[in-house]
N, C-alpha and C positions, 0 to 999 in steps of 0.2 A: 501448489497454490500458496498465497505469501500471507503472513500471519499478518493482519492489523492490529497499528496499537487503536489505542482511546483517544476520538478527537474527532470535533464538529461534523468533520465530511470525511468518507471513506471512499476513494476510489476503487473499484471494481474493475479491474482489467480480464477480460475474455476475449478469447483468439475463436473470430466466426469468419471463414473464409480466408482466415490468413490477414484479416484484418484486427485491430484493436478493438475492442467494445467500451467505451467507458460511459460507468451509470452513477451517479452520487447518491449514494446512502445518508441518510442524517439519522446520528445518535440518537438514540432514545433518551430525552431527558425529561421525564413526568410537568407538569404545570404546577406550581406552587399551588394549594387552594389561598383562595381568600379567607384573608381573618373577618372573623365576623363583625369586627368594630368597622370595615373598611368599607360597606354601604353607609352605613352612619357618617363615616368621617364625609364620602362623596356628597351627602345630600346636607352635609356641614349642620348635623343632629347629634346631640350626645344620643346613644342608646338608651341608657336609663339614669335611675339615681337623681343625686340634688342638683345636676349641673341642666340634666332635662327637665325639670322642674322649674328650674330659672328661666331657660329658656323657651319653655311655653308662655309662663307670666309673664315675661320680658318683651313676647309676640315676633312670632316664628319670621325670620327674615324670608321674604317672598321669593328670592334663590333657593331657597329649599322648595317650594311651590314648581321650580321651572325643573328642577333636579330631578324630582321625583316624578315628574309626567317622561322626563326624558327614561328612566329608569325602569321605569314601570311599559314605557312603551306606548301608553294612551296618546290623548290627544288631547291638551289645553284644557277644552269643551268636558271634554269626558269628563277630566279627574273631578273639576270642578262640579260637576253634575253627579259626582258620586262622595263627594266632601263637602256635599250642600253649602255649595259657597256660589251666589248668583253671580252673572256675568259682569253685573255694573258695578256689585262688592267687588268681584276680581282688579276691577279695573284700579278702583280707589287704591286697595293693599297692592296693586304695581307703581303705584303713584308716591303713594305713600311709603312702601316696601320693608312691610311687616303686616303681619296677622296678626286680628285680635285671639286672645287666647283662647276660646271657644273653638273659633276657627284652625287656629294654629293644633290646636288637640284632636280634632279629627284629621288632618291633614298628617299627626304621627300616626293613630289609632289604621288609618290608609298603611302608611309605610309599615309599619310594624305588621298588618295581617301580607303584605305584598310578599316580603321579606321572608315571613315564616313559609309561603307560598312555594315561594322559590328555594328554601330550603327542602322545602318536602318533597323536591319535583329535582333534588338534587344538583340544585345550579340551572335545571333547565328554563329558562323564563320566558320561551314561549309556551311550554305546557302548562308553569306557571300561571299565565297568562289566562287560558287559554280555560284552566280549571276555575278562576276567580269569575271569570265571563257567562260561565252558562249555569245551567241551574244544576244544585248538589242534593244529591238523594238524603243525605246526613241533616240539611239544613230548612227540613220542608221542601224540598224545588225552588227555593229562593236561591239567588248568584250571590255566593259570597260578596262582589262589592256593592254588593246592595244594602248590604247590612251593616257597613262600617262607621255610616253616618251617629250610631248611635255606642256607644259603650258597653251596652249589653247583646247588641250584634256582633259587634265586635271581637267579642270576648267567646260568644258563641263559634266564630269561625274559627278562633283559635284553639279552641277549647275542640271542636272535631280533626284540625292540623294534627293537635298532639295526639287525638288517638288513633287518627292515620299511620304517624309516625310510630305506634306503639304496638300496631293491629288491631285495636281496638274498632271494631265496626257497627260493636249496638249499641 
């Protein structure tokens, strides 16, 4: 058998019938993880600090609005109906394209518990998904994106994320 070196595709030659066999192998090269600043940069959000502080007063560019439904996976309708921002607001801050900062602050407070979501579910964002959607034993039977309308829901879903992540379960 012939030794391979290191290199994209390895050929596999095997003699079946007197014939050649070839199969291509591809190297095993792991996936980078993402950094975690790298949803932020997509949904064009600092993460935290004075620069996200500005940027909520300064009111959330509505690209971050279409970013984070695509991100999140929802629908338009949905995110909207779960960042208490009504259909006709929506329409203005597309017109306009920016949120006011009430708005723009739930619309992080969303990203922010989505994010921790999908952290905990280890990349996975339909189970992500999927946990945020129906109702969690941890939070009364309320669906975590029920509760992000407000900062103290909020803080509640994240506040049980991290003691998922820690085992903590009472």
């Amino acid at each position: 058998m012939a030794v391979f070196r290191s290199s994209d595709t390895l050929l596999l030659y095997q003699m079946s019938g007197g014939e050649a066999m070839e199969a291509a192998i591809e190297e095993y090269r792991p996936k980078p993880k993402p950094k975690k600043d790298d949803f932020w940069k997509a949904l064009g959000l600092p993460a935290r600090g004075a620069q996200l502080h500005e940027a909520l007063e300064k009111g959330v560019p509505y690209k971050v609005y279409t970013e984070l439904a695509v991100a999140s996976g929802l629908e338009s309708k949905e995110l909207a109906r779960y960042v208490v921002i009504k259909p006709a607001t929506l329409q203005r801050r597309a017109t306009a394209g920016r949120f006011k900062q009430d708005e723009g602050d739930r619309l992080y407070r969303f990203a922010e518990v989505y994010k921790s979501a999908v952290d905990l579910f280890e990349g996975d964002q339909q189970r992500a998904r999927r946990w945020l959607l129906n109702p969690v034993r941890g939070l009364g039977g309320r669906r975590p994106v029920e509760m992000v309308a407000t900062t103290a829901g909020a803080e509640a879903v994240l506040d049980l994320i991290g003691r998922l992540e820690h085992g903590v379960f009472a």
